[in-house]
N, C-alpha and C positions, 0 to 999 in steps of 0.2 A: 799632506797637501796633494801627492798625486792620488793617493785613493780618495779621496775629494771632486779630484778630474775627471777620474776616470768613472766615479760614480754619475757624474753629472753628464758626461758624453754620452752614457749609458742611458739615461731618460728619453723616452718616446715622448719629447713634446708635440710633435701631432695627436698625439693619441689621449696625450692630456690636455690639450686646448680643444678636441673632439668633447670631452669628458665633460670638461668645464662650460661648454655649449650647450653639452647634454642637459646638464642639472641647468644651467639656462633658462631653457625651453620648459623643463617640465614646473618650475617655478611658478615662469610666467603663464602655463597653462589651469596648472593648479590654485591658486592663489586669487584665479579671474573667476575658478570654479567657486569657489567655498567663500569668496566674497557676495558672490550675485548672490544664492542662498540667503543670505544675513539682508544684504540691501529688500529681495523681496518679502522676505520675511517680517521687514520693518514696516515698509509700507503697506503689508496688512495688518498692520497695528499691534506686531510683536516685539516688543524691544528689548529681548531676550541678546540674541548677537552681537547688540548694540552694546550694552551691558557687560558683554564680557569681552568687548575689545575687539571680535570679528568681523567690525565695517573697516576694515583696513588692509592696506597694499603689503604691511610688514610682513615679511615672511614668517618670520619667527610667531606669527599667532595664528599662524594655519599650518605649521609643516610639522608631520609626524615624521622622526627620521627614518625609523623603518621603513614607513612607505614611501619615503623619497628617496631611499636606496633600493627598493622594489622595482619602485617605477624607472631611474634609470638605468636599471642591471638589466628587467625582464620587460618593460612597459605597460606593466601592470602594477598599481602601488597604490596610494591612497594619503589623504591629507587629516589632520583631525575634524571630526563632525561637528560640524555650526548647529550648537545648539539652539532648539525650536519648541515654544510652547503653543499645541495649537489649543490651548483654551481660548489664547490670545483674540482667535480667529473667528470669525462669524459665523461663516462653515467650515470647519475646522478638515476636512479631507480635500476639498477645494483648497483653502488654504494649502495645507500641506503638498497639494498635487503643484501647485503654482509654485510653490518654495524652493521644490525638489527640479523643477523644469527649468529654473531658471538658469542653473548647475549647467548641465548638457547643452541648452540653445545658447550659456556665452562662450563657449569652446567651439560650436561651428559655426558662431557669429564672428568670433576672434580668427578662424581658417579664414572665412572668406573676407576679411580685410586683412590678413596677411597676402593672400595669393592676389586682392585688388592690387596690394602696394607690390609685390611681385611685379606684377602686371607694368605698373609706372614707373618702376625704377627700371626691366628689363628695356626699355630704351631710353634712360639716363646712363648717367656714369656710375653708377652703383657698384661696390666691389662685388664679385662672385660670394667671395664669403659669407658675405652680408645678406646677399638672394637664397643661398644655400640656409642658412639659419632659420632665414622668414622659412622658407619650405620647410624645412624641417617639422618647424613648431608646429605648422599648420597642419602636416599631417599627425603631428600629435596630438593637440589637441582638437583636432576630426577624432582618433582615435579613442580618446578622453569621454567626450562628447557622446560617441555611440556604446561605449562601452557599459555606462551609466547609465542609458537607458534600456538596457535588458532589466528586465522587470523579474529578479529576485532579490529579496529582500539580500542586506542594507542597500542593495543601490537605489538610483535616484527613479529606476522605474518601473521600479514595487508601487513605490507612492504615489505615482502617476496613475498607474493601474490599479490604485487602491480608490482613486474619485471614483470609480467608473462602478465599483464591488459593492452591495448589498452589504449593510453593518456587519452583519454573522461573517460573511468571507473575509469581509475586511479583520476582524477581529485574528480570524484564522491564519489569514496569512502573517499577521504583524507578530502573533505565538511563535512563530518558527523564524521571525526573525534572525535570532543568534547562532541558527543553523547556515544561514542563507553562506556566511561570507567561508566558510567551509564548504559550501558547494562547492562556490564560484573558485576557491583556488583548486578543486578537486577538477573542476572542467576546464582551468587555466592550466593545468599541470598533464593531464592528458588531452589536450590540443580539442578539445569538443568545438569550443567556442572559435576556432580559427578559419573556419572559411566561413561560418555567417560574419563573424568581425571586419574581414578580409573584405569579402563582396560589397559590403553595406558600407565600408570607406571608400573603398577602390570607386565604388559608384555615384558619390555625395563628393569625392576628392573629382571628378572627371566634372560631375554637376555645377560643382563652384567654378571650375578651372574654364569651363562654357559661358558659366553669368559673370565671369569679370574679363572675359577676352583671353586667355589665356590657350584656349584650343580653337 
């Protein structure tokens, strides 16, 4: 009974109600990610996502645990891929550039009504906590958001960048696909990618925090 006590006096619960915030946040930023995917996906007449259970808020049908221990260890991790067929699609790289956009614009859709609601609770009765968490996410999924659109394959703005490429490039780049997420942890691992990350938040985090009264 007392190594019981003594074990349980010993737990850093701020450090595990931090934790439990963490995985919180990157939930609700993920889940909003790789949902919109499936929803625009659908409405251009794929109903691939739909199909396999991906228009939905359940966690458990977008969370890969790997990358949801990635994500909240390093801020860097990743959810399972909504699957996409663009034959479905009428122009199918339109398509897909639209599919893959929808991904990053609802994470800094989702910032800037977090830091509106910010905004109207910081003169309500709002606990700090509660302000601290909104912020949080928001700069996560800001973070989320821009990360996903650096334009190497698998992220969301390869594809983006792939409407814009002549079929031969396009082709070219989607080859090297299975390279791309090897890069990306090789420039995540030696810091490449940390001050254009950094500046391109820091600066769309100060933009928002202007458009809803915050600065």
């Amino acid at each position: 009974m007392n190594y019981l006590q003594n074990l349980w006096n010993a737990l850093d619960l701020g450090s595990l109600q931090d934790t439990l915030l963490r995985v919180a946040s990157v939930l609700i930023c993920l889940i909003l990610h790789e949902t919109c995917h499936g929803v625009a996906a659908f409405f251009l007449g794929d109903p691939t996502a739909k199909r396999n259970h991906r228009l939905s808020l359940n966690p458990l049908r977008h969370i890969d645990w790997l990358g949801l221990a990635a994500m909240v260890l390093t801020g860097v991790g990743w959810a399972k891929p909504v699957p996409v067929n663009p034959n479905y699609f009428k122009r199918p790289k339109l398509g897909m550039a639209i599919t893959a956009l929808a991904g990053p614009a609802s994470n800094l859709l989702l910032s800037l009504w977090l830091l509106l609601g910010v905004r109207v609770m910081i003169d309500g009765a709002a606990s700090v906590a509660l302000i601290t968490f909104m912020l949080d996410t928001a700069i996560l999924s800001l973070g989320l958001g821009v990360f996903n659109l650096i334009p190497i394959p698998p992220l969301d703005g390869s594809k983006i960048l792939a409407a814009l490429l002549p079929d031969k490039q396009y082709r070219l780049l989607m080859r090297y696909e299975r390279f791309g997420m090897l890069l990306i942890m090789l420039l995540v691992v030696f810091g490449a990618l940390g001050g254009v990350m950094g500046t391109a938040i820091s600066w769309l985090f100060d933009l928002f925090c202007r458009i809803v009264g915050l600065m």
